[in-house]
Chimera marker file (.cmm) of the C-alpha trace (Angstrom):
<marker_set name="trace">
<marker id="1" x="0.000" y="0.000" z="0.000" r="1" g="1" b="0" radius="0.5"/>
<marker id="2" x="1.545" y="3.131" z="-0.916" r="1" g="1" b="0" radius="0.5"/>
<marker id="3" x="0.310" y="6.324" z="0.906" r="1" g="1" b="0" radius="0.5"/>
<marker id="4" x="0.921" y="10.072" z="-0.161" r="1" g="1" b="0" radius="0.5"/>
<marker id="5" x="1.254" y="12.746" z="2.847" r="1" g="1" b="0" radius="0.5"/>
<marker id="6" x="-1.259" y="15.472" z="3.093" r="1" g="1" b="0" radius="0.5"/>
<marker id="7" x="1.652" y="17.681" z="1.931" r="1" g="1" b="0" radius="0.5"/>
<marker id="8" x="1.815" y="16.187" z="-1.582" r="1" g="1" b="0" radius="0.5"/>
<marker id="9" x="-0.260" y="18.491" z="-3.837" r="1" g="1" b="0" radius="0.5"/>
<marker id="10" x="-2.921" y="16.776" z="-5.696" r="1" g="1" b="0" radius="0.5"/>
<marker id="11" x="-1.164" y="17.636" z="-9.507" r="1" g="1" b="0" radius="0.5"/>
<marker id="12" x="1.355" y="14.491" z="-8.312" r="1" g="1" b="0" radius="0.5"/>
<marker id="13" x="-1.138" y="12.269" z="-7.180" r="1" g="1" b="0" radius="0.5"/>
<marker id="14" x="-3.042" y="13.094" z="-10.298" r="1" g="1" b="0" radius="0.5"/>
<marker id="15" x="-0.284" y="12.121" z="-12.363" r="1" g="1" b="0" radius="0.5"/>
<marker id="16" x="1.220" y="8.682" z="-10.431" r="1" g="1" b="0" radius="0.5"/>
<marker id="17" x="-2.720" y="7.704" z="-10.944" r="1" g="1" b="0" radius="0.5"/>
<marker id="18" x="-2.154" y="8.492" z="-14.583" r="1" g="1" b="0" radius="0.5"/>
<marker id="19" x="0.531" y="5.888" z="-14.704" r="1" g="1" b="0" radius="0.5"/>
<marker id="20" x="-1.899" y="3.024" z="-13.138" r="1" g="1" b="0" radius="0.5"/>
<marker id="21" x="0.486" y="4.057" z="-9.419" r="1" g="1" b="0" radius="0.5"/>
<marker id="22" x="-1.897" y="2.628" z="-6.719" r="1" g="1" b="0" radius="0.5"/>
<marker id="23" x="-1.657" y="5.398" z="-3.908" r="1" g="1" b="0" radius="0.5"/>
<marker id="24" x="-3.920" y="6.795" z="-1.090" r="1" g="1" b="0" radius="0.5"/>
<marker id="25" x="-3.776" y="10.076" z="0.281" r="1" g="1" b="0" radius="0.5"/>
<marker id="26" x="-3.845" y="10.906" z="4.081" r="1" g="1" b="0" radius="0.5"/>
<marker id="27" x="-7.106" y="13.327" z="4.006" r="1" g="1" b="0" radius="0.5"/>
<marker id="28" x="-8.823" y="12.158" z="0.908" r="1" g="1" b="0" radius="0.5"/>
<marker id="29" x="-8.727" y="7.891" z="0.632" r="1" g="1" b="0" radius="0.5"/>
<marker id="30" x="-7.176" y="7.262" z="3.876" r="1" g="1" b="0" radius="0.5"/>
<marker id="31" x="-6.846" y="9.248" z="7.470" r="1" g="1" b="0" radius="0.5"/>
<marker id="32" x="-8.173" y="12.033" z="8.393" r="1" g="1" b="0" radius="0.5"/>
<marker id="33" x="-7.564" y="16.044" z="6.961" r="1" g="1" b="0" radius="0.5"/>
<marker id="34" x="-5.338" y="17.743" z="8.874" r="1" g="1" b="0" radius="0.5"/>
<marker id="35" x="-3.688" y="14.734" z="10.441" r="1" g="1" b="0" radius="0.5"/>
<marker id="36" x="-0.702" y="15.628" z="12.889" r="1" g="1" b="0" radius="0.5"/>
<marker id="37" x="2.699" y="14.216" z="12.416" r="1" g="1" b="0" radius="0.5"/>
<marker id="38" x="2.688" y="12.041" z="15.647" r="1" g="1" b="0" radius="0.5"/>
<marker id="39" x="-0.180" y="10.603" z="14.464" r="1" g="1" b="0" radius="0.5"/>
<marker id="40" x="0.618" y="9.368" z="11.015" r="1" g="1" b="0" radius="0.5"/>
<marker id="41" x="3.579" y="6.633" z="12.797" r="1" g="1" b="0" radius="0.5"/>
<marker id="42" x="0.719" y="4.893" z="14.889" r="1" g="1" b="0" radius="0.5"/>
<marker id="43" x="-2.061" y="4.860" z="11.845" r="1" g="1" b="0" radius="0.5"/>
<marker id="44" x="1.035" y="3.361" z="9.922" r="1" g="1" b="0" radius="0.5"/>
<marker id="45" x="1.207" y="0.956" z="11.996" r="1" g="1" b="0" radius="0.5"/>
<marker id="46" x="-2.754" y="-0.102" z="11.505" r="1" g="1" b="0" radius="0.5"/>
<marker id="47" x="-2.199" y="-0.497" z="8.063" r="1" g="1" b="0" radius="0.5"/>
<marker id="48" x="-0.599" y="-3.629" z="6.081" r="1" g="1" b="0" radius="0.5"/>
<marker id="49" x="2.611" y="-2.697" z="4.932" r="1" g="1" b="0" radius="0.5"/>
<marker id="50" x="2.981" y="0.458" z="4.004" r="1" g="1" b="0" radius="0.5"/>
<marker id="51" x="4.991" y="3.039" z="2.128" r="1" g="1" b="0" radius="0.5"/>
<marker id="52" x="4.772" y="6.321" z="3.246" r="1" g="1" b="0" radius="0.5"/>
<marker id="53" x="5.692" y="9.434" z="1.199" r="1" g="1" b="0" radius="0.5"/>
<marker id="54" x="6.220" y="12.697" z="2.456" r="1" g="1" b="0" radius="0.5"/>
<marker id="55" x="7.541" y="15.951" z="2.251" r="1" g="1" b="0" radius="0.5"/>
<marker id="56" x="8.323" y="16.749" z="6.173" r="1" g="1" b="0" radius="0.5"/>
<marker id="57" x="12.134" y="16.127" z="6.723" r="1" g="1" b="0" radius="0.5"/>
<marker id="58" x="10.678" y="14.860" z="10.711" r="1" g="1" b="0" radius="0.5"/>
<marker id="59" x="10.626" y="11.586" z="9.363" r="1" g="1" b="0" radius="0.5"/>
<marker id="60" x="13.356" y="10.929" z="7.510" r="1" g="1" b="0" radius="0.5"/>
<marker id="61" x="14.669" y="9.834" z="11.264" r="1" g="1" b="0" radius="0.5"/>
<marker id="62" x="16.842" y="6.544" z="12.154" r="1" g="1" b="0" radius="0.5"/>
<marker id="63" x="14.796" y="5.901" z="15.151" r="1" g="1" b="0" radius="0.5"/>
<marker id="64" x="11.904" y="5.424" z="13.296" r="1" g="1" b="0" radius="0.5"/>
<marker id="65" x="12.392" y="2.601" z="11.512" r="1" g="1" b="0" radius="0.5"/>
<marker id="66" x="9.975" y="-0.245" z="11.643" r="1" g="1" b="0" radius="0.5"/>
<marker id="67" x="9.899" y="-3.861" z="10.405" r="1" g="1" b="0" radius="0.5"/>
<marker id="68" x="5.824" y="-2.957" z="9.558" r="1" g="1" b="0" radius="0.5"/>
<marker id="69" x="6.417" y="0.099" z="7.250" r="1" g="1" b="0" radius="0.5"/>
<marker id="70" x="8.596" y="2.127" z="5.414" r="1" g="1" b="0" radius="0.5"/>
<marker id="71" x="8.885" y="5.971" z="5.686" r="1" g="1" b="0" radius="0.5"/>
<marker id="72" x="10.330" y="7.924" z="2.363" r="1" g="1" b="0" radius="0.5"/>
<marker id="73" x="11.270" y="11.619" z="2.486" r="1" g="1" b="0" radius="0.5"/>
<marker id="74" x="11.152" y="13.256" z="-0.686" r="1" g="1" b="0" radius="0.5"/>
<marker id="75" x="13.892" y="16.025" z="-0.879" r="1" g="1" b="0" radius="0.5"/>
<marker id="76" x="12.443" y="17.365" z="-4.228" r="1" g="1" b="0" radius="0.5"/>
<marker id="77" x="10.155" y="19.985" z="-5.536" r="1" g="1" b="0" radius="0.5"/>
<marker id="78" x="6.967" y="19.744" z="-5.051" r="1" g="1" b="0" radius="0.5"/>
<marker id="79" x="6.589" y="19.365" z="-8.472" r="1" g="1" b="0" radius="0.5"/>
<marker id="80" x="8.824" y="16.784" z="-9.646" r="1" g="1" b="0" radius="0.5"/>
<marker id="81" x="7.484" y="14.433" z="-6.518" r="1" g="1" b="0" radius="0.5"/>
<marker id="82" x="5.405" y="12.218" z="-8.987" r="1" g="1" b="0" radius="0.5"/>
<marker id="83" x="8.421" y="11.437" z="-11.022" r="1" g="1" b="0" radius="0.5"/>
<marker id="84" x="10.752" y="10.249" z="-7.977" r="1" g="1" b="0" radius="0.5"/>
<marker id="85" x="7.756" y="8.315" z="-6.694" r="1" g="1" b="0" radius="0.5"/>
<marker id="86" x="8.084" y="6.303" z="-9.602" r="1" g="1" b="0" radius="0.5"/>
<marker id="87" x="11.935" y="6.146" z="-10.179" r="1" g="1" b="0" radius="0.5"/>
<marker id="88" x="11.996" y="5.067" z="-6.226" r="1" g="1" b="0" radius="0.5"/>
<marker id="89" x="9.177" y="2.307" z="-6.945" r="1" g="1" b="0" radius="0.5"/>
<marker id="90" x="11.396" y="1.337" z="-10.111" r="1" g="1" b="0" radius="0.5"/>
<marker id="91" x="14.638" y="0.872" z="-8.196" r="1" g="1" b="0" radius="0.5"/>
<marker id="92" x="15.993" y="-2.347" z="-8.431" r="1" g="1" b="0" radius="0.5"/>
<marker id="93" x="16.745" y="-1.912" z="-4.291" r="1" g="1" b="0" radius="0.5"/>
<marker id="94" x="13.108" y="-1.023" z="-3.387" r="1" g="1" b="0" radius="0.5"/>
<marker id="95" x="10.976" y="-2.476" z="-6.475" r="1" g="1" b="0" radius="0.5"/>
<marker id="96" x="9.019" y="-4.584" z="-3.911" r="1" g="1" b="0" radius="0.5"/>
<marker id="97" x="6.974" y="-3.930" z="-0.840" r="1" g="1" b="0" radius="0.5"/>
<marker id="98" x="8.949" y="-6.773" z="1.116" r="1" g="1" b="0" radius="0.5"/>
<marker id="99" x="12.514" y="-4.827" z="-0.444" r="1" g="1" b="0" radius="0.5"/>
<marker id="100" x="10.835" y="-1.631" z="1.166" r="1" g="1" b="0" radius="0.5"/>
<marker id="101" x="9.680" y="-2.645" z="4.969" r="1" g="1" b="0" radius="0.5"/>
<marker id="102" x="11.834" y="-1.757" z="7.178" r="1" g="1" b="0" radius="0.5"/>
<marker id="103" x="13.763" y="1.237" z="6.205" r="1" g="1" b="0" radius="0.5"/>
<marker id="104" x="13.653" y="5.020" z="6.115" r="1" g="1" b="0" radius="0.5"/>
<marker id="105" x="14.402" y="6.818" z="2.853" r="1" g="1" b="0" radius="0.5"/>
<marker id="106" x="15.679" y="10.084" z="1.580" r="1" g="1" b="0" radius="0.5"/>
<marker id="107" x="15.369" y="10.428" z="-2.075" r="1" g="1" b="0" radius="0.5"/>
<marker id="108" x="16.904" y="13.384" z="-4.221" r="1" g="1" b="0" radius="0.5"/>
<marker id="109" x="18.383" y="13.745" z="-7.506" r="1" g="1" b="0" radius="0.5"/>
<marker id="110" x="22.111" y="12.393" z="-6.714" r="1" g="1" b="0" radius="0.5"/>
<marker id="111" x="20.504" y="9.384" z="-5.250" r="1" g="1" b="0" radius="0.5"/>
<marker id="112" x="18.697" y="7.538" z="-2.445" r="1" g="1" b="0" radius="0.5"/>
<marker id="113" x="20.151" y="7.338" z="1.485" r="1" g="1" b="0" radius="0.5"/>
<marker id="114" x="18.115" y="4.680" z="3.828" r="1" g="1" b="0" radius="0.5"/>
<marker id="115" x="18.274" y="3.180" z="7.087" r="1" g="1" b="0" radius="0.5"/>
<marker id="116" x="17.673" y="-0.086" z="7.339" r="1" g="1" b="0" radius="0.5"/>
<marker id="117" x="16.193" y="-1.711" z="10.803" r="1" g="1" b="0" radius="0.5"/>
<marker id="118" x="18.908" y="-3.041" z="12.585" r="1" g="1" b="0" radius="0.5"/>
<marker id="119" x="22.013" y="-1.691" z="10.351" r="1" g="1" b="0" radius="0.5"/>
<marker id="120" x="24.572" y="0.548" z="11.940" r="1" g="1" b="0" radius="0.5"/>
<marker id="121" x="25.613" y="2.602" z="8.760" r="1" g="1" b="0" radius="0.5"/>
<marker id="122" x="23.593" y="4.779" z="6.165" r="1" g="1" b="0" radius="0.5"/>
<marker id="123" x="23.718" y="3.031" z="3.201" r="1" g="1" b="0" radius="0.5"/>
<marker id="124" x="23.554" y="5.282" z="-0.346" r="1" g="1" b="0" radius="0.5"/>
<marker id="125" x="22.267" y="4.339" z="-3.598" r="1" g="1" b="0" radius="0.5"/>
<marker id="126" x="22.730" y="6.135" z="-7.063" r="1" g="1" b="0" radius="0.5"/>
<marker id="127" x="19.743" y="6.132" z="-9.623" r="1" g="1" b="0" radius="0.5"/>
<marker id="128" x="20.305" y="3.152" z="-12.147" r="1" g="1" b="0" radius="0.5"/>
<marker id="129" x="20.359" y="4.784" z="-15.476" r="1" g="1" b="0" radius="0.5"/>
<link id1="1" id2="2" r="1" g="1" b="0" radius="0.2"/>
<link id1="2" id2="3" r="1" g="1" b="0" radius="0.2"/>
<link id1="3" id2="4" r="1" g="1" b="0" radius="0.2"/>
<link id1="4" id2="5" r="1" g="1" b="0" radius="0.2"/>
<link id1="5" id2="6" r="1" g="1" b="0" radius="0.2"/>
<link id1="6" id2="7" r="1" g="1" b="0" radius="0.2"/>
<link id1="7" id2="8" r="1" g="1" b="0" radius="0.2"/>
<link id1="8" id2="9" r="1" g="1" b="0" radius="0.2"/>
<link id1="9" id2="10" r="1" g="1" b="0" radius="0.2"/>
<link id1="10" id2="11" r="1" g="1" b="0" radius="0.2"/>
<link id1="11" id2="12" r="1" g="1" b="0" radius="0.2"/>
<link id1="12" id2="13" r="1" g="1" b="0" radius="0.2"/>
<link id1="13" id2="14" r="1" g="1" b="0" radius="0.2"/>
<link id1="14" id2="15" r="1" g="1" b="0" radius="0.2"/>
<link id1="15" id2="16" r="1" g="1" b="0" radius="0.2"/>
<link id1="16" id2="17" r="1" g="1" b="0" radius="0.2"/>
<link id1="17" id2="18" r="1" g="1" b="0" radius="0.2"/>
<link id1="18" id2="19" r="1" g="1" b="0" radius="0.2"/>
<link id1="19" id2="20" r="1" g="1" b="0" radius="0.2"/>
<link id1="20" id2="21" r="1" g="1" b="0" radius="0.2"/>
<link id1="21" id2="22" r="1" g="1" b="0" radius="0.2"/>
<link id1="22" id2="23" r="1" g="1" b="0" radius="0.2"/>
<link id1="23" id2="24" r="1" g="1" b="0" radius="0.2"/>
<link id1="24" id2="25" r="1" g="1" b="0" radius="0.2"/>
<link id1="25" id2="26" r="1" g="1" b="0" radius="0.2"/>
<link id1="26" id2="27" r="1" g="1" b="0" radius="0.2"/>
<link id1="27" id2="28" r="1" g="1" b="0" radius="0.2"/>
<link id1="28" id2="29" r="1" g="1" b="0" radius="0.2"/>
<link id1="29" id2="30" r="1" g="1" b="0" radius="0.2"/>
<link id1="30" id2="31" r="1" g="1" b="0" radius="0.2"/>
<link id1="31" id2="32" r="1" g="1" b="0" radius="0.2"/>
<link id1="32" id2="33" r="1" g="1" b="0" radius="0.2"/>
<link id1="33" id2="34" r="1" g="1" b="0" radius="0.2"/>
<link id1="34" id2="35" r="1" g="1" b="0" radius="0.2"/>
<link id1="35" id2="36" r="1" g="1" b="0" radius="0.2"/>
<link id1="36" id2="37" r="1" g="1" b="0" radius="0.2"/>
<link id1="37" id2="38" r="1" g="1" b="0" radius="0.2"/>
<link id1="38" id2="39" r="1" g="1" b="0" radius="0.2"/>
<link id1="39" id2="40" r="1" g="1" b="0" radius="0.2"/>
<link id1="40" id2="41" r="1" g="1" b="0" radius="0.2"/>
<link id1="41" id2="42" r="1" g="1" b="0" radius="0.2"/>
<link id1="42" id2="43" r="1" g="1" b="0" radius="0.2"/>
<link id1="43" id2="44" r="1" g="1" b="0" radius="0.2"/>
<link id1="44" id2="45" r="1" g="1" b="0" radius="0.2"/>
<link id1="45" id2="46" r="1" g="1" b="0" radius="0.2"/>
<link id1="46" id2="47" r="1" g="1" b="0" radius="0.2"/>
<link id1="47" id2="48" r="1" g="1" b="0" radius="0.2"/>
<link id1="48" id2="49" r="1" g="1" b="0" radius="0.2"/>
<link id1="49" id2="50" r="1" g="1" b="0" radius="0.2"/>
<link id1="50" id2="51" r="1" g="1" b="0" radius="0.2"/>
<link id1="51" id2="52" r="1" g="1" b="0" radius="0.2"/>
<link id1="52" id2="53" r="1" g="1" b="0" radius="0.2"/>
<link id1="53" id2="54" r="1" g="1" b="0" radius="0.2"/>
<link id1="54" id2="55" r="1" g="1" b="0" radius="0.2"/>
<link id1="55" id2="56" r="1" g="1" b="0" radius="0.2"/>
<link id1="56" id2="57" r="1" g="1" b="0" radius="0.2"/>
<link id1="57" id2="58" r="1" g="1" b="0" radius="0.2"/>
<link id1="58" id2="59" r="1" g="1" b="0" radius="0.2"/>
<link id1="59" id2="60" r="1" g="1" b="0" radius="0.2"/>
<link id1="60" id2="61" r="1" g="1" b="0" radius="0.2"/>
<link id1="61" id2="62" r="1" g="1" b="0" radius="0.2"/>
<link id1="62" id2="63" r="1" g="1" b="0" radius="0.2"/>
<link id1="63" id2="64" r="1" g="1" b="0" radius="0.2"/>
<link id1="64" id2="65" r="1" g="1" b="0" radius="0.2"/>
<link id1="65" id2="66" r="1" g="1" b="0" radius="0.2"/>
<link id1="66" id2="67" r="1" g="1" b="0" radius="0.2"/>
<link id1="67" id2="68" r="1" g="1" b="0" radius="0.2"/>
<link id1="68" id2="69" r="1" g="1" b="0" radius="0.2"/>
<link id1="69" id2="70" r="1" g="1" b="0" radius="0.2"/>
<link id1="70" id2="71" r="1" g="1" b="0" radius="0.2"/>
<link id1="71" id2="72" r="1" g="1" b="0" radius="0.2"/>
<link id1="72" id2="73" r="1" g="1" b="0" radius="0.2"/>
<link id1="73" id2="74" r="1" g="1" b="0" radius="0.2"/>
<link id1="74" id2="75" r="1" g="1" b="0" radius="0.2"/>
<link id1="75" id2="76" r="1" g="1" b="0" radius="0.2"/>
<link id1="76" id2="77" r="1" g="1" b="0" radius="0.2"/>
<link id1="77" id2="78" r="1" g="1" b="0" radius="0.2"/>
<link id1="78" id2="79" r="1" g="1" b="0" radius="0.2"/>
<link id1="79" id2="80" r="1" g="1" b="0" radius="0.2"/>
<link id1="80" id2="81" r="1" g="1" b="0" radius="0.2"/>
<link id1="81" id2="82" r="1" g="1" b="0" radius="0.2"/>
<link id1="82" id2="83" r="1" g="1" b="0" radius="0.2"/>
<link id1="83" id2="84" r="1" g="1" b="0" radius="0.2"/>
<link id1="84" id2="85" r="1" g="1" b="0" radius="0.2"/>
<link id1="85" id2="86" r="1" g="1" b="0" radius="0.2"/>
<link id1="86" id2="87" r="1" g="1" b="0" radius="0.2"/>
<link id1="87" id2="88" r="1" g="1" b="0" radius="0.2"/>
<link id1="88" id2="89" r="1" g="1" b="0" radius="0.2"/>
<link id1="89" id2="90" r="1" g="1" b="0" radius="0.2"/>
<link id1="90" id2="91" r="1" g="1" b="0" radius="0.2"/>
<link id1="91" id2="92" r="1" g="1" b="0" radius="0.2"/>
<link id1="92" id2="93" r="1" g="1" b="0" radius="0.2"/>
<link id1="93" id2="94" r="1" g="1" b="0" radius="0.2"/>
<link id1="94" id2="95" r="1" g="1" b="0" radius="0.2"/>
<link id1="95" id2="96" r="1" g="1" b="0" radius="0.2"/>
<link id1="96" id2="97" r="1" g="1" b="0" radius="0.2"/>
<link id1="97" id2="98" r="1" g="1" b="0" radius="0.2"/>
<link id1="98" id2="99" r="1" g="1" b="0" radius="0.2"/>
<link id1="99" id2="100" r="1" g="1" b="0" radius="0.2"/>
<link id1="100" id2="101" r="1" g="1" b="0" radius="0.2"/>
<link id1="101" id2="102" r="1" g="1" b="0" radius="0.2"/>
<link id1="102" id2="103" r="1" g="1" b="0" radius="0.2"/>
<link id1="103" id2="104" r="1" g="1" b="0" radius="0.2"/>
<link id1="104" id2="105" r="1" g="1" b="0" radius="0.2"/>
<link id1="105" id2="106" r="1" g="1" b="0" radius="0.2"/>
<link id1="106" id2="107" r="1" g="1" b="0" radius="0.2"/>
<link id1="107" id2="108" r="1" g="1" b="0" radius="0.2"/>
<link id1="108" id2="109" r="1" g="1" b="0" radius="0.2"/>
<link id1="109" id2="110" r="1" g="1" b="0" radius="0.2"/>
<link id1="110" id2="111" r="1" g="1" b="0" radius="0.2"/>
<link id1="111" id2="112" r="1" g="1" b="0" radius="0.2"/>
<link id1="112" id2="113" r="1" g="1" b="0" radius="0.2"/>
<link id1="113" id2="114" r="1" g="1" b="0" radius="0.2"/>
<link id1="114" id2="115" r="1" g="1" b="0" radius="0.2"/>
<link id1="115" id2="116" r="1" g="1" b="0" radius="0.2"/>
<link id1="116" id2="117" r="1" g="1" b="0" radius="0.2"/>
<link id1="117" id2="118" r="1" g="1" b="0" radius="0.2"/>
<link id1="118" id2="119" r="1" g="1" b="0" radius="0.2"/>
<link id1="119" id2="120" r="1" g="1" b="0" radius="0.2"/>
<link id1="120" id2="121" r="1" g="1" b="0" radius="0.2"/>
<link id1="121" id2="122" r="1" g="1" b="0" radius="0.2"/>
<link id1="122" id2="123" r="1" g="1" b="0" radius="0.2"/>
<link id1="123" id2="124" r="1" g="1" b="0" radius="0.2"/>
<link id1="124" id2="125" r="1" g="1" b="0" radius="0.2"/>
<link id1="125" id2="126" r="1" g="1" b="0" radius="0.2"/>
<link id1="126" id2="127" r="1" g="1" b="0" radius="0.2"/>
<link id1="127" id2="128" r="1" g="1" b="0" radius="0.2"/>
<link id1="128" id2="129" r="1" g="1" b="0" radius="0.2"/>
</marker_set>
């Protein structure tokens, strides 16, 4: 289950629908509006597996990784978020939810930095081309 943070503006969600992307977003299919960051971890956890997407830099935290979920922050524009969605979803490290659970993920243009549950180093990624 992917899920799109409040934060996303609805032109991206628009467009990973577009390309047949299942997502949710927190305020429209899923949650409720205006949902506060400490709440989003514990409704996480009520759902089966998800990936989270977000804008907010708060969780793109260490400590929160979870063997039930996986957090991703997107350190793009707001515009370009659709795109990275779907290069992230493509990468050959993350192409499946069971690839995904587990880890918290920063994804920019040079590349993709996660945490993995359990690991005691960063590990970076670069975009396969």
């Amino acid at each position: 289950m992917n899920i799109l943070d409040e934060n996303i503006i609805d032109s991206q969600r628009q467009l990973l629908r577009s390309w047949h992307i299942s997502i949710q977003q927190i305020g429209y299919e899923v949650g409720s509006q205006g949902m506060k960051d400490k709440e989003i971890i514990p409704f996480l956890h009520q759902l089966r597996r998800p990936t989270f997407f977000t804008r907010d830099d708060d969780f793109y935290n260490r400590s929160l990784c979870h063997a039930k979920y996986c957090l991703v922050y997107m350190a793009v524009r707001k515009d370009e978020v659709a795109i990275f969605v779907r290069r992230f979803l493509r990468h050959q490290e993350f192409d499946t939810q069971a690839k995904r659970m587990g880890t918290v993920i920063q994804v920019s243009h040079t590349g993709l930095s996660a945490w993995r549950l359990y690991a005691e180093n960063l590990i970076r990624f670069d975009w396969v081309v």
